[in-house]
Residue, then its C-alpha position, 0 to 999 in steps of 0.5 A: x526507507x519505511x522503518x515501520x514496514x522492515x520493523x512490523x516484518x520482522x516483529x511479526x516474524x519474530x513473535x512467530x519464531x517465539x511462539x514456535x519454539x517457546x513452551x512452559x515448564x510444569x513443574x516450576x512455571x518458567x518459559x522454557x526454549x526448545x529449537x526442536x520445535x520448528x520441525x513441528x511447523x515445517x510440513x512440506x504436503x501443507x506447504x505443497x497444499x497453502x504455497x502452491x496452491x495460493x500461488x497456481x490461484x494468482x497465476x490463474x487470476x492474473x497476467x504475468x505483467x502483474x506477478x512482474x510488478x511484485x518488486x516493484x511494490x515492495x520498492x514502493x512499500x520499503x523505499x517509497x517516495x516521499x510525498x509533502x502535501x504541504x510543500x505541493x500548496x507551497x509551489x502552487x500559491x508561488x506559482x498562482x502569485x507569479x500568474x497574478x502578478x506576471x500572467x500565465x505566460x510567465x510560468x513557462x520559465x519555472x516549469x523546466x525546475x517542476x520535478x513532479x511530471x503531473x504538476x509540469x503537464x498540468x501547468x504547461x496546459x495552462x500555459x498554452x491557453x488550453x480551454x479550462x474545461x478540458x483541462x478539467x477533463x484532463x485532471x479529473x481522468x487522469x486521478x481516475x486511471x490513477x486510482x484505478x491502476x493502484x486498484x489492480x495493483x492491490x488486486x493480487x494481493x487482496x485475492x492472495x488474502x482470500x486464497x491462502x485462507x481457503x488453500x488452508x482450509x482445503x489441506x485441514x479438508x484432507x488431512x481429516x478425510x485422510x485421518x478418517x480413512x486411515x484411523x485404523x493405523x495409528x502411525x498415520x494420526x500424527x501426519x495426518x492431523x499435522x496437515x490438517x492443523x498446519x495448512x490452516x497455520x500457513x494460510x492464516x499467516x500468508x493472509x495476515x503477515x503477507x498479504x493484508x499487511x502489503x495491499x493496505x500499505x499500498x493503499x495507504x501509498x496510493x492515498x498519499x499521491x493520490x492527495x498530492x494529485x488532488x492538490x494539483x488538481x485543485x491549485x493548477x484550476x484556481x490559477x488558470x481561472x485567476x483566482x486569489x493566491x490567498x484563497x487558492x491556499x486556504x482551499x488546498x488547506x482544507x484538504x489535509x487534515x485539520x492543523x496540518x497545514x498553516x497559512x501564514x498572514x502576508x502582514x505580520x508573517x505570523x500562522x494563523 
């Protein structure tokens, strides 16, 4: 579970509900608590406005297959699988040391105990003597329909991002033509002016508590399979081509970022 994920959520809000019902007394400075306050921030015309509005936008933008894929990228975001690009290096140069040693035929044994689907197709293609540049291909279109179908997954989001703020915009747009049309009433400025000021209020937030935050921790997610892909990439054609273990390590190595991973020496067992 992503502790930070739940913690940043729930900071966020928390902050918020702070601000919403904290105020300063005159008089003697301190920080005074009136829950009377929230009813100030609750608007349903500015809710009908920003919500409904971002929300009809998206479903205009994008498939309903899409809006079904929301659940699963908050499982992705709060209960994501773990990715240890250290330990991807680790079974690559066992499996390059296996095909020094025994030759590519004898992976086949050990490919039924590869979790990772990617890792087990790859090698499995080595293993059938699939011609190398295919299996270049092969790698190098499947990191593209990767990076892609996390692109359109981010896509919503990144649209929300955008929407909210201009559906926000829009309620500010007719709270103040309504204010203007209507100065000669006074009941009307409070309303009036409420809408106007707390559309822009829900689609600030929506943009940057909801939607931002979400599309980038997705990104981030992406970044980390998408390094452990590229880890394979790299691994499963230095052993078709027979290259050495010890090489093969040091050049996944240089992927991760500096001192993140240590090659131990063969002689002496200590990192280097």
């Amino acid at each position: 579970m992503d502790i930070m994920s739940i913690i940043g959520f729930i900071l966020a809000a928390g902050l918020m509900f702070f601000g919403m019902i904290s105020g300063k007394d005159l008089t003697s400075g301190a920080i005074t608590i009136n829950m009377d306050n929230i009813g100030n921030f609750i608007d349903p015309t500015s809710i009908a406005i920003v919500i409904g509005g971002t929300i009809a936008a998206l479903m205009i933008s994008f498939s309903p297959k899409q809006f079904i894929q929301i659940i699963k990228h908050l499982k992705i975001i709060f209960l994501p699988t773990k990715y240890k690009p250290e330990k991807y290096i680790e079974q690559i140069v066992e499996f390059a040391t296996k095909a020094r040693i025994n030759g590519l035929l004898a992976l086949e044994e050990d490919l039924e105990n590869v979790k990772d689907a990617f890792m087990k197709n790859s090698l499995m293609m080595v293993v059938d003597s699939v011609e190398p540049e295919k299996v270049k291909q092969h790698l190098e279109t499947q990191l593209e329909y990767l990076d892609e179908r996390h692109a359109q997954g981010r896509a919503l989001y990144d649209k929300g991002a955008g929407y909210a703020p201009a559906f926000g915009m829009i309620g500010t747009l007719i709270g103040l033509i309504n204010l203007l049309k209507q100065l000669d009433d006074p009941n009307s400025l409070g309303p009036n002016m409420a809408v106007a000021l707390i559309t822009t209020f829900y689609g600030t937030v929506l943009a940057n508590v909801i939607f931002n935050p979400i599309s980038n921790k997705l990104q981030i997610r992406h970044d980390e399979e998408f390094l452990c892909k590229m880890i394979i990439c790299e691994g499963v054609q230095g052993i078709q081509a027979g290259e050495n273990p010890k090489f093969i390590e040091e050049r996944l190595a240089r992927l991760l970022p500096s001192g993140k991973y240590k090659i131990k020496d063969e002689h002496d067992g200590e990192e280097k």
